[in-house]
C-alpha positions as CSV (number, residue, x, y, z in Angstrom):
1,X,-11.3,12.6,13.4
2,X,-13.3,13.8,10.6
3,X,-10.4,15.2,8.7
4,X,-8.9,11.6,8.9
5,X,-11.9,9.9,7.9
6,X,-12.6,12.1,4.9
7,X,-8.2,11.5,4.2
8,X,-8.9,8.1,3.5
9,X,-12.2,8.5,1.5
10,X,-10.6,10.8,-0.8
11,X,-7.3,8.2,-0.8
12,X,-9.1,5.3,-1.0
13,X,-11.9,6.7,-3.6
14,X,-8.3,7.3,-5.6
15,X,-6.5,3.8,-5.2
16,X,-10.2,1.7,-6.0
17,X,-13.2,2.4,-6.8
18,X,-15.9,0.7,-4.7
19,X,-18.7,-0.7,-5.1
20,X,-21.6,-0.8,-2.3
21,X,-25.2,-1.3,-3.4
22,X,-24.8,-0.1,-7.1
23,X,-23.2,3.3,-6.0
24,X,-19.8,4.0,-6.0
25,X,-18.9,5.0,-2.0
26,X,-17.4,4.0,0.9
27,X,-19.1,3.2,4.3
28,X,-17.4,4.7,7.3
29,X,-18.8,3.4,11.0
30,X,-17.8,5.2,13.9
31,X,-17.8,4.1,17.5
32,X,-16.4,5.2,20.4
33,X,-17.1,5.1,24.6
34,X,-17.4,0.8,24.7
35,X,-15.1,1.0,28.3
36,X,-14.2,-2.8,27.2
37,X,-18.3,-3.5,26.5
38,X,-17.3,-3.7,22.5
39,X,-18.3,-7.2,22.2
40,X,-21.8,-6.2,23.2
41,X,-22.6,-3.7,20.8
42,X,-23.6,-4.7,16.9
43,X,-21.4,-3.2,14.6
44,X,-22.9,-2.3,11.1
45,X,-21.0,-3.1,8.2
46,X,-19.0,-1.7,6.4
47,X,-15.2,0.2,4.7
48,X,-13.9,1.7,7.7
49,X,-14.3,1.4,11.0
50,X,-13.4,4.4,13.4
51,X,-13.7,3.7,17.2
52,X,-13.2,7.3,18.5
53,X,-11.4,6.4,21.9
54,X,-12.4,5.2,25.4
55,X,-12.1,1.8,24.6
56,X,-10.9,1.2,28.0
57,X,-11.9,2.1,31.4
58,X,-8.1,2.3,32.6
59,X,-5.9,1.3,29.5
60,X,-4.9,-1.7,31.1
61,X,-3.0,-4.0,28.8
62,X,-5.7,-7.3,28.6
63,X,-8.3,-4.2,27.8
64,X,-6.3,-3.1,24.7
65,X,-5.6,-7.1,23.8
66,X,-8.9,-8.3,23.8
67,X,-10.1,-4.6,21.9
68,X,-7.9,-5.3,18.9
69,X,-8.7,-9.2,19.0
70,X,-12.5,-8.4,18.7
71,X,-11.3,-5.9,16.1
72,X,-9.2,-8.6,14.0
73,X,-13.1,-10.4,13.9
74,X,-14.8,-7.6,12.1
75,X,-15.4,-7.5,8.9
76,X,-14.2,-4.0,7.8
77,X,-11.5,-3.9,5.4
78,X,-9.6,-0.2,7.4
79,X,-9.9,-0.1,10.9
80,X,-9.2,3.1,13.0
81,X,-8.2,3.6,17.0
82,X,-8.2,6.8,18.1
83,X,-6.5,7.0,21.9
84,X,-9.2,8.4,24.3
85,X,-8.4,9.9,28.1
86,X,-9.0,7.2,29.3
87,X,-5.9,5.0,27.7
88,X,-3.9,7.6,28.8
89,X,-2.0,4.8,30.7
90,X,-1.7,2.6,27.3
């Protein structure tokens, strides 16, 4: 995951420079373990968003639906999923 995240700083930090609080930088937020309790937590702000799996608790369908419709609310420009065991199923 880390590899990927620092990919897209270095790719992104090449296609635009961007600037946060008078420093050139991107903000990368990482989640991970919700198990479908995402629209409970408060996500910070910011570039990317990584949620690092376990999304779901059984990677039923309506789970993964209503993970990337919170998703599609958030305010980060580059969002990341990253499968966990359990969406083995999805």
């Amino acid at each position: 995951i880390l590899t990927s995240a620092f990919f897209f700083y270095f790719f992104l930090r090449k296609k635009s420079k961007v600037e946060l609080s008078g420093k050139l930088g991107i903000k990368v937020v990482c989640v991970s373990d919700t198990h479908g309790s995402h629209e409970d937590i408060k996500v910070p702000d910011g570039d990317i968003l990584i949620h690092a799996g376990d999304f779901t608790h059984f990677g039923k369908k309506d789970h993964v639906s209503a993970l990337n419709e919170w998703l599609g609310k958030l305010p980060h420009k580059h969002k990341i999923v990253v499968n966990g065991n359990h969406e083995k199923n999805s």
